[in-house]
C-alpha positions in Angstrom: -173.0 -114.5 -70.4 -169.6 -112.9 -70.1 -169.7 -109.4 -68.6 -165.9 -108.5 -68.8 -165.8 -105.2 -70.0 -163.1 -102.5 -69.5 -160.2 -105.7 -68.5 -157.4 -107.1 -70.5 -158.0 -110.2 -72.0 -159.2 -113.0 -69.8 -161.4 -116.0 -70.3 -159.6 -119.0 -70.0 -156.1 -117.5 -69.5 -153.9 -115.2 -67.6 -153.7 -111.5 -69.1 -150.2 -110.0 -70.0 -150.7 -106.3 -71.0 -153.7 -106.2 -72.4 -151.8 -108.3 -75.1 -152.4 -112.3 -76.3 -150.4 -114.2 -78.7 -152.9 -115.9 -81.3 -153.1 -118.6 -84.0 -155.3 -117.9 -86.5 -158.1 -120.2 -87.9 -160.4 -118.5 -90.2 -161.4 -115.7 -91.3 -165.2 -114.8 -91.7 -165.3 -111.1 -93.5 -162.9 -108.7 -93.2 -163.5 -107.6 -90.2 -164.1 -111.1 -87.9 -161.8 -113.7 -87.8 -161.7 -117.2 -85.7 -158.3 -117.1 -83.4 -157.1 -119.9 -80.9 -156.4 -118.8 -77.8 -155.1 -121.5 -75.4 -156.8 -124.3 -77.1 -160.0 -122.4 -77.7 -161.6 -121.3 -80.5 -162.6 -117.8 -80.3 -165.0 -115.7 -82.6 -163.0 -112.0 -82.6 -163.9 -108.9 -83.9 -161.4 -106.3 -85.3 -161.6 -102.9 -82.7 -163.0 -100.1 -84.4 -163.1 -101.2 -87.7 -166.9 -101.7 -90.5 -165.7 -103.6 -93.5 -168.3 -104.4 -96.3 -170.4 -107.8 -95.6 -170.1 -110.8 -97.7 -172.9 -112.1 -96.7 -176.1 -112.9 -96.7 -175.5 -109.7 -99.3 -172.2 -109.3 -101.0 -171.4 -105.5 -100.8 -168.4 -103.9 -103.2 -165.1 -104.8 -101.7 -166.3 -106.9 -99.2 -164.4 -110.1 -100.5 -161.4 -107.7 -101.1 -161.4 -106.8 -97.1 -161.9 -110.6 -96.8 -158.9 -111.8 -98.7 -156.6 -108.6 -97.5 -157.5 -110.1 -93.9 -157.0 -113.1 -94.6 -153.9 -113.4 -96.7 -152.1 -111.3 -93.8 -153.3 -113.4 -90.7 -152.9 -116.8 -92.9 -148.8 -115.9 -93.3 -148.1 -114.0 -90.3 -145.3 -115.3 -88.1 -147.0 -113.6 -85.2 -150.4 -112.4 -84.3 -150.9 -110.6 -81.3 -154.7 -109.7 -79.9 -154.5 -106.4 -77.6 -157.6 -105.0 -75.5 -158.0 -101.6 -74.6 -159.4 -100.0 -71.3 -161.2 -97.6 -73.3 -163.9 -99.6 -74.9 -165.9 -103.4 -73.8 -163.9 -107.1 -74.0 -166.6 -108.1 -76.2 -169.2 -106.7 -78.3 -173.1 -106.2 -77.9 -174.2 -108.7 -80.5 -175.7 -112.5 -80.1 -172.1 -114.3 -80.4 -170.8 -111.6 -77.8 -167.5 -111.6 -80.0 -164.1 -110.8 -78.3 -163.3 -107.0 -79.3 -159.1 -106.3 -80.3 -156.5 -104.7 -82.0 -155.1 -107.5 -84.3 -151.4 -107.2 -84.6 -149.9 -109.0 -87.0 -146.0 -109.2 -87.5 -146.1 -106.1 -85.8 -148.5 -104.1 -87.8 -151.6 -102.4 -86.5 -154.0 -105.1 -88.9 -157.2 -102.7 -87.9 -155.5 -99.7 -89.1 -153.8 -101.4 -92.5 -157.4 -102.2 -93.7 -158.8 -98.8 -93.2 -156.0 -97.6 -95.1 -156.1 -100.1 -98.3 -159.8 -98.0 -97.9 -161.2 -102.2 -97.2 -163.0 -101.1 -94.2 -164.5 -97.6 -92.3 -164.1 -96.1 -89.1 -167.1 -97.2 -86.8 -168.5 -98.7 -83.2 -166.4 -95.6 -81.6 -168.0 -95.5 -78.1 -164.9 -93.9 -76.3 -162.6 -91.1 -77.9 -159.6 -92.2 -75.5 -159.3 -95.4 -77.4 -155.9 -96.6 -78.3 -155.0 -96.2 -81.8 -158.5 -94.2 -83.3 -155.7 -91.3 -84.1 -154.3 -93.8 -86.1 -157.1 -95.1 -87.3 -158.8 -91.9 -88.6 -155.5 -91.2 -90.5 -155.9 -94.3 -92.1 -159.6 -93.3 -93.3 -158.3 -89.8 -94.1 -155.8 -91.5 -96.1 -158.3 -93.8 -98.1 -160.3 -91.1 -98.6 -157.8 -88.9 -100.1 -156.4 -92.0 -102.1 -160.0 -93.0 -103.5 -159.0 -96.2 -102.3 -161.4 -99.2 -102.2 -165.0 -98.1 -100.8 -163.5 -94.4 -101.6 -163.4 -94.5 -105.1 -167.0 -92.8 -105.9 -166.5 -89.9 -103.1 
């Protein structure tokens, strides 16, 4: 069981800011994606970020956030993985899922779904984190927008 919480990224390699370089694999929902890191394959979950499930229930826009995730990681150039001090390395569930900002060709990917209005704000346990400023403009934005999940509100 890993119990790295509050540390840059480090199973199986050597941290560098808080920051990894990535390739992407696959993408499960819009919110999980499967990353190799140093020859792994690792399970990661976007920071911050509740898009609608696909499965075992489809929910509205959940294969929208799906294919907006994955049509960005699958032609990025670069993907970057970055931890932050402010909240655990991995998450509470079974698959104990590696927790990150996804940057991808230099875009904040967590904050680009909110905005579309693919995904909520959620899983918050620290107000210090990183980017949440950014990432509650982004909702603010959606919200304003009726963007995506937004539309009804």
């Amino acid at each position: 069981m890993r119990k790295n919480k509050n540390k840059s990224f480090c199973k199986n390699f050597l941290p560098k800011d808080g920051f990894m370089k990535v390739d992407f694999i696959d993408i499960i929902d819009g919110d999980t994606a499967y990353f190799r890191i140093n020859g792994f394959s690792e399970s990661v979950r976007f920071m911050v970020i509740n898009a609608p499930q696909i499965y075992p229930t489809e929910e509205p826009f959940g294969i929208e956030a799906k294919n907006f995730a994955y049509n960005l990681l699958k032609n990025a150039k670069e993907i970057y993985l970055e931890s932050d001090k402010h909240n655990n390395l991995y998450d509470d569930t079974l698959n104990k899922r590696l927790l990150a900002w996804i940057w991808v060709d230099g875009k904040l990917l967590n904050y680009l779904i909110v905005k579309a209005g693919l995904a909520t704000n959620k899983y918050i346990i620290n107000p210090n984190m990183k980017y949440l400023d950014y990432l509650n403009e982004a909702l603010d934005y959606a919200k304003s927008h009726k963007l995506g999940l937004h539309q009804d509100i």
